[in-house]
N, C-alpha and C positions, 0 to 999 in steps of 0.2 A: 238243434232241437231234437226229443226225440220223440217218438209216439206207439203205442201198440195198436194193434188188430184185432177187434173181438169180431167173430161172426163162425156160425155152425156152419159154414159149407166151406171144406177144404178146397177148392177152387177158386172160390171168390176171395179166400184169405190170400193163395200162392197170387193171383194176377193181382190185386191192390196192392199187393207189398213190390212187385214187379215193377206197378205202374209210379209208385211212391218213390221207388230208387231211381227210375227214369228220370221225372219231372223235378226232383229236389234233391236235397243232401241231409232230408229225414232220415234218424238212425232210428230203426225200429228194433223195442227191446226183445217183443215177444207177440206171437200170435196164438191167440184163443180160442177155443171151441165152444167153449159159454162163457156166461155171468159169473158163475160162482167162480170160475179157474182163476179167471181175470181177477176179480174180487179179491184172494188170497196174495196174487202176484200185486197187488195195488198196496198190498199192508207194509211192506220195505219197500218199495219204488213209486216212484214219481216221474210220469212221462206227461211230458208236456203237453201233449196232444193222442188224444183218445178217438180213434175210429171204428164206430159202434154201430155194428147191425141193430135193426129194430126188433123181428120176427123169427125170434131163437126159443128153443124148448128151454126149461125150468123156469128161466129167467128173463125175460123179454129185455131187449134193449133198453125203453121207457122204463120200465122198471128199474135196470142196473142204474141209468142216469139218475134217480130219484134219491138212490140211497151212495151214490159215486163217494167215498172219503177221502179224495184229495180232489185239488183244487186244478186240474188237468184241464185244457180248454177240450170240446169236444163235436166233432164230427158225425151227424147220421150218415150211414150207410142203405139205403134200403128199395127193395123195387117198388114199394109200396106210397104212391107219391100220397096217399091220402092223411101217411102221418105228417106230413111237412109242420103244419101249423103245431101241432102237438110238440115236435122236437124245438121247437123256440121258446114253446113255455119254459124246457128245462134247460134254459140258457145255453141253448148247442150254439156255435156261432157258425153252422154251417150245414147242410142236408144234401148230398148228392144219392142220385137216381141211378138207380144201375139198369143196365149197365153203365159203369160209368168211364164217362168221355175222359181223355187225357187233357185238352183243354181246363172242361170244368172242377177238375183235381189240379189241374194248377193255379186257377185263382181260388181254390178252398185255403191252399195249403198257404197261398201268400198271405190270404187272410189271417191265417192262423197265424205264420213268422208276425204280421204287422201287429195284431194283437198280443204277442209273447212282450214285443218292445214298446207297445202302451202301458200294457201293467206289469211295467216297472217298482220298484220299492219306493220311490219316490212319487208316482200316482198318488199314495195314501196323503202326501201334503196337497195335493190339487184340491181346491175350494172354491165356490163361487163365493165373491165377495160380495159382492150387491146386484139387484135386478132392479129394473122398470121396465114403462111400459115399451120400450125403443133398445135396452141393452142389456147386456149379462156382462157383469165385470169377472174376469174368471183370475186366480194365481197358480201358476203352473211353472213350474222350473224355473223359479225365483223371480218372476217376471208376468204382470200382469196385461191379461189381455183381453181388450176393449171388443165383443162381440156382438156389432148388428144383429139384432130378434130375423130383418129381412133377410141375415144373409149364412142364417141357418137353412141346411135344407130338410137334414131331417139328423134324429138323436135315437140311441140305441141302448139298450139297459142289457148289460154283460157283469152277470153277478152282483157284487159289489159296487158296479161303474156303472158310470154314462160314458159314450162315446159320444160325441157333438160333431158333428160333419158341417161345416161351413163352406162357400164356395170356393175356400184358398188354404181351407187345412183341414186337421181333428184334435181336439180335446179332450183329454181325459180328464173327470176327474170322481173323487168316491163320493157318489148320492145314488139315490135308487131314482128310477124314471116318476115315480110316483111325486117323489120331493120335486124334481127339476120341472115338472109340468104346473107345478102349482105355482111358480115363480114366472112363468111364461105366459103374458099376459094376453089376451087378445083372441077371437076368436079362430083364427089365423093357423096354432096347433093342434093337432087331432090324436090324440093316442088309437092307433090301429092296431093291435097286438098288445101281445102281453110286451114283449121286447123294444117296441117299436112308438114314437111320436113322430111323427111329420110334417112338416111345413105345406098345408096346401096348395099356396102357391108354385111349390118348386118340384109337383106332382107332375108331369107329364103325360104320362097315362097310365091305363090300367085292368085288369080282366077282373074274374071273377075271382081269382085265390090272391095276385100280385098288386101292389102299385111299382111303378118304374119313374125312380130320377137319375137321371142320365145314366150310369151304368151299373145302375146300383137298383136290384129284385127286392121288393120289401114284403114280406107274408103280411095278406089281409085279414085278422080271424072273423072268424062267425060272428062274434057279439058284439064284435066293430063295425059290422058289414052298412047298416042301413042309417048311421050315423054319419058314416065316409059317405055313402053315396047322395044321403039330405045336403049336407053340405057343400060337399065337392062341388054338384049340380045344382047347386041353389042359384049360381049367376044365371044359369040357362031358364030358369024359371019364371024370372021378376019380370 
C-alpha cells in the first residue's frame, strides 16, 4: 500500500513518516506542506491512504477532505481532539491524537491494510438479499450468508459501504448506512453518528464522546447523544 503526508509542520511530517516506516511496509509517495500541494500531487496519483492534518493555513484539513478527488481512504492527524466527531463525518476511517503513540499507528494503519482488502472490485457485487425481523441474508463472494440481527454488534458506513461487524466476522457490502438501518428492524439498532449504527445490546460501555464493544472505540456525536443515553438507560429506569 501506499500513502502521503499532508501537515504544515516539518517535524511532525519527518517523525510520522519515521514512525510509518517502523510500524509497516507503507511506501509513502510524498510529504506536504499544505492542501493545495497535496491537491495538485493528487491529480496523477493515487495513494491509497491519505494522513491528513486538520489545522493548516490556506486550506484546513476538513476542508481538503471535503473536496479530496480520489477515492484514497483517509487518516486525521491532529492535537485537536475536539475535531474527532467532525473527521467521521467526512468518512476518515481513523483519527489519531498527537502526539502520536506507535501503538495507536499501528492499529490505524492495520485498519486501513484491512479495509484496502474489503474494498475490493468485487465489494460492488455484495447485496443484501432479504431482511426480517430475526435476519439479513447477505451475497458476498458467490456465497450467501445467513446473518443473526442478535449477532451484529455494530455496522459502519465507509463511503459507498457498510462494513457489518458480527461476532465471528465482517461484511462488506455497497449500501449507504441510511438504506441498511431501514431494513433492521427492531428497536434494538441506534444510529449514533454520522458513520456509525450499533447494536445496544453489544454496547459495553461508554463516556461522554465514545461507546466501547470489546475493542472496538466508536464516536458518539452530539445529535445522537440524548437518544443513546434515553435508550441505552431505559432498562435502568422501568
Amino acid at each position: 500500500m501506499t500513502c502521503i503526508i499532508v501537515d504544515d509542520e516539518p517535524l511532525a511530517r519527518e517523525g510520522l513518516q519515521a514512525l510509518i516506516e517502523e510500524v509497516s511496509e507503507l511506501r509513502v509517495l510524498g510529504r506536504f506542506s499544505n492542501a493545495p500541494v497535496a491537491l495538485e500531487f493528487l491529480k496523477d496519483n493515487t495513494p491509497d491512504l491519505i494522513f491528513l492534518d486538520i489545522q493548516m493555513p490556506k486550506v484546513t484539513g476538513l476542508e481538503f477532505a471535503a473536496q479530496l478527488p480520489v477515492k484514497s481512504l483517509l487518516i486525521f492527524t491532529t492535537a485537536y481532539s475536539q475535531y474527532a466527531l467532525k473527521s467521521y463525518e467526512l468518512d476518515a476511517i481513523d483519527y489519531l491524537l498527537k502526539p502520536i503513540e506507535k501503538v495507536r499507528l499501528e492499529k490505524a494503519i492495520s485498519k486501513a491494510i484491512l479495509y484496502k482488502q474489503l474494498l475490493s472490485d468485487d465489494t460492488a457485487k455484495n447485496t443484501i438479499e432479504q431482511a426480517n425481523n430475526n435476519f439479513l441474508l447477505i451475497k458476498a463472494e458467490r456465497r450467501f450468508h445467513k446473518i443473526s440481527l442478535k449477532d451484529i454488534r455494530f455496522i459502519e458506513g465507509l463511503k459507498d459501504y457498510v462494513v457489518i461487524y458480527t461476532t465471528g466476522q465482517k461484511l462488506v457490502t455497497a449500501m449507504n448506512l441510511k438504506t441498511i438501518h431501514q431494513k433492521l428492524n427492531g428497536d434494538n439498532f441506534l444510529r449514533v453518528s454520522k458513520s456509525y449504527i450499533v447494536n445496544l445490546n453489544a454496547v459495553e460501555s461508554f463516556d461522554t464522546h465514545n461507546l466501547y464493544i470489546s475493542d472496538f472505540e466508536i464516536p458518539l456525536g452530539e445529535i445522537y447523544k440524548a437518544d443513546f443515553f434515553e435508550k441505552y438507560l431505559s432498562d435502568f429506569n422501568e
